[in-house]
C-alpha positions in Angstrom: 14.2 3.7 -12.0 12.1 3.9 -8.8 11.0 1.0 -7.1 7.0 0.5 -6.0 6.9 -1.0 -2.0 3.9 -2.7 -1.2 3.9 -1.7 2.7 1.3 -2.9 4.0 -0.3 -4.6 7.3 -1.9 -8.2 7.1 -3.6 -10.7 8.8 -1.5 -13.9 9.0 -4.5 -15.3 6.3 -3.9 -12.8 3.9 -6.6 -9.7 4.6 -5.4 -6.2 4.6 -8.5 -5.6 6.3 -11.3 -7.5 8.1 -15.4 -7.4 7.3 -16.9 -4.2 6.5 -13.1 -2.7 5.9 -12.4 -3.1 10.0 -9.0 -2.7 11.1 -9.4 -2.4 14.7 -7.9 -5.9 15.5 -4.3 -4.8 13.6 -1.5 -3.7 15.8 -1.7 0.0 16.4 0.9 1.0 18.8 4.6 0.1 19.7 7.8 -0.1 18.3 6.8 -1.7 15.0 4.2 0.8 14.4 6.6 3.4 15.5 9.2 1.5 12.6 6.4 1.8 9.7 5.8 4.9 10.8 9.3 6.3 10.7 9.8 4.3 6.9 7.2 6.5 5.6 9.4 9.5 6.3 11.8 8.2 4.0 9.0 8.2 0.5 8.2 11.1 -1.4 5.6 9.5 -3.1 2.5 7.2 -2.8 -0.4 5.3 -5.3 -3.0 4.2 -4.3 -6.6 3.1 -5.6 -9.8 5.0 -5.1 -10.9 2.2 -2.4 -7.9 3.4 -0.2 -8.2 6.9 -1.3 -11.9 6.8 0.4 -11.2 4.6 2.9 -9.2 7.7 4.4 -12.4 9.7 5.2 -13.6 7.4 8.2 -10.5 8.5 9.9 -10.9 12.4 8.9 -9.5 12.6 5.5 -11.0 15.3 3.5 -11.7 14.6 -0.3 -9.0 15.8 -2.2 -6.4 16.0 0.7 -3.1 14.3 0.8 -3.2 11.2 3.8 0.6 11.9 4.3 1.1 15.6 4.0 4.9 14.8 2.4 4.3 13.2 -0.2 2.8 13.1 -3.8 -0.6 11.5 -4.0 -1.2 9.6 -7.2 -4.9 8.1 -6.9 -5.6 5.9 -9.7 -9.1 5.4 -10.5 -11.6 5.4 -14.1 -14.3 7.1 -11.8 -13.0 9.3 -9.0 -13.4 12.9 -9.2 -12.0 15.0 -7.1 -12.9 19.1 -6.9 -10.6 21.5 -5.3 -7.9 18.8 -5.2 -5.0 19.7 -2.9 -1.9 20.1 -5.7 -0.3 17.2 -3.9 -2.9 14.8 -5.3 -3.8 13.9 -8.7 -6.2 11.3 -10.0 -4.8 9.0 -12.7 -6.6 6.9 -15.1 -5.5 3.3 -14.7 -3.0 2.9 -17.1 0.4 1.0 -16.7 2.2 4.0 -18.8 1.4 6.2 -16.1 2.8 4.0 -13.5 6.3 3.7 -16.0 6.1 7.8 -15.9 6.0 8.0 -12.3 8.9 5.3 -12.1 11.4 7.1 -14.3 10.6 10.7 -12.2 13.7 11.9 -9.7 12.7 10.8 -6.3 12.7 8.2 -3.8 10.9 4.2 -4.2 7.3 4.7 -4.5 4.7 4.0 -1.6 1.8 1.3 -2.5 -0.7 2.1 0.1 -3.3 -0.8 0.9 -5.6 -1.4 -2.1 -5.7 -5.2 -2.7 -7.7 -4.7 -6.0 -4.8 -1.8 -6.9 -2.0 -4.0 -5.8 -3.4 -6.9 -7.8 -3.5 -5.5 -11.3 0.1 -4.1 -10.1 1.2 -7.6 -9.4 -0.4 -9.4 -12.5 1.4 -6.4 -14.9 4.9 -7.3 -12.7 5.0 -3.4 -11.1 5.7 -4.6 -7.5 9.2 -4.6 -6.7 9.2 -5.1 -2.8 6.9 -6.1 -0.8 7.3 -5.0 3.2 4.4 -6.6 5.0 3.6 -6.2 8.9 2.2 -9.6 9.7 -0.1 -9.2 12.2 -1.0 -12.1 14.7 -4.5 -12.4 14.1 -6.8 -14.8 11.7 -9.5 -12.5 10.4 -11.2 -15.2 8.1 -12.5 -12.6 6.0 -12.0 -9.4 4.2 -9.7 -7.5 1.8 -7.0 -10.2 0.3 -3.4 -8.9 0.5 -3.4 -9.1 -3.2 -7.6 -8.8 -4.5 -8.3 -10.8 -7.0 -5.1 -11.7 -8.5 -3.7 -14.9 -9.3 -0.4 -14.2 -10.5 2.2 -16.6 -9.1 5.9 -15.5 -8.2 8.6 -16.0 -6.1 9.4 -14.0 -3.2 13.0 -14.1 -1.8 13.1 -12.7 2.1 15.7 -9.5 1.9 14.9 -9.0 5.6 12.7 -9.3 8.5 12.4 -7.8 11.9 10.0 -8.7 15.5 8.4 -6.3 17.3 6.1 -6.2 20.2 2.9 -7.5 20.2 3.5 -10.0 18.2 4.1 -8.0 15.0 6.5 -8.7 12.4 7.6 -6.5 9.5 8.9 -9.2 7.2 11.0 -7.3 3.7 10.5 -9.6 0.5 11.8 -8.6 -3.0 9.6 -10.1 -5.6 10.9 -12.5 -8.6 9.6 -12.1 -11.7 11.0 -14.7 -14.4 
């Protein structure tokens, strides 16, 4: 069964992203962005909600085109509508047997990209299986919480973690669920 890793950049508070969806105070360059970077060679696969999904077009994503050209896009969302869709991404309703389909396919561990409301209901239904998370050193205060509105408690057990310049970190943390 393929595992679903949560890779994702945060604010030592917990935001994904700052006010408004800004990003521009994360780490962008050196050698753990070039690391993330060369991690995402190795999927084959990534979910993601509709909020990521769009968040895509302020940096030039066109609807309906894949954000990593080598992979499957699986955007799971009851409203989004996509015409002309790229055959590299479908929308999926939100529906937990359609995440236990895509885990039993052939391939390699599945990409969560961003999406604290998608990685929430993920957590809370115990879909999460590794969480890789760039901590970036900055407080934001405010934003998108690593994990949206969920309150689900667990355990995380550190399986690795790694220090990079400017400050980043890319900590590796399987998650426990009793």
């Amino acid at each position: 069964m393929r595992k679903i890793v949560y890779y994702i950049a945060s604010s030592i508070d917990g935001f994904i992203t700052g006010h408004n969806d800004d990003v521009s105070e994360f780490v962008g360059t050196g050698d753990g962005v070039d690391r993330y970077l060369t991690d995402l060679s190795n999927f084959d696969t990534v979910i993601m909600g509709r909020n990521t999904y769009e968040f895509g077009y302020k940096y030039g994503l066109k609807p309906g085109q894949p954000a990593y050209p080598h992979m499957k896009h699986y955007i799971f969302s009851n409203s989004l509508k996509l015409e002309n869709a790229n055959p590299q991404v479908q929308v999926k309703k939100m529906n937990l047997v359609e995440i236990d389909k895509l885990q039993k396919e052939q391939g390699t561990d599945i990409y969560l990209c961003g999406g604290g409301q998608f990685a929430g209901w993920l957590l809370d239904n115990q879909k999460i299986n590794t969480l890789k998370l760039k901590l970036n050193p900055l407080i934001l205060g405010e934003g998108v919480k690593l994990f949206g509105n969920s309150t689900s408690k667990y355990k995380l057990e550190l399986a690795d973690t790694a220090n990079y310049e400017n400050g980043l970190q890319i900590m590796t943390f399987n998650v426990i669920y009793l």
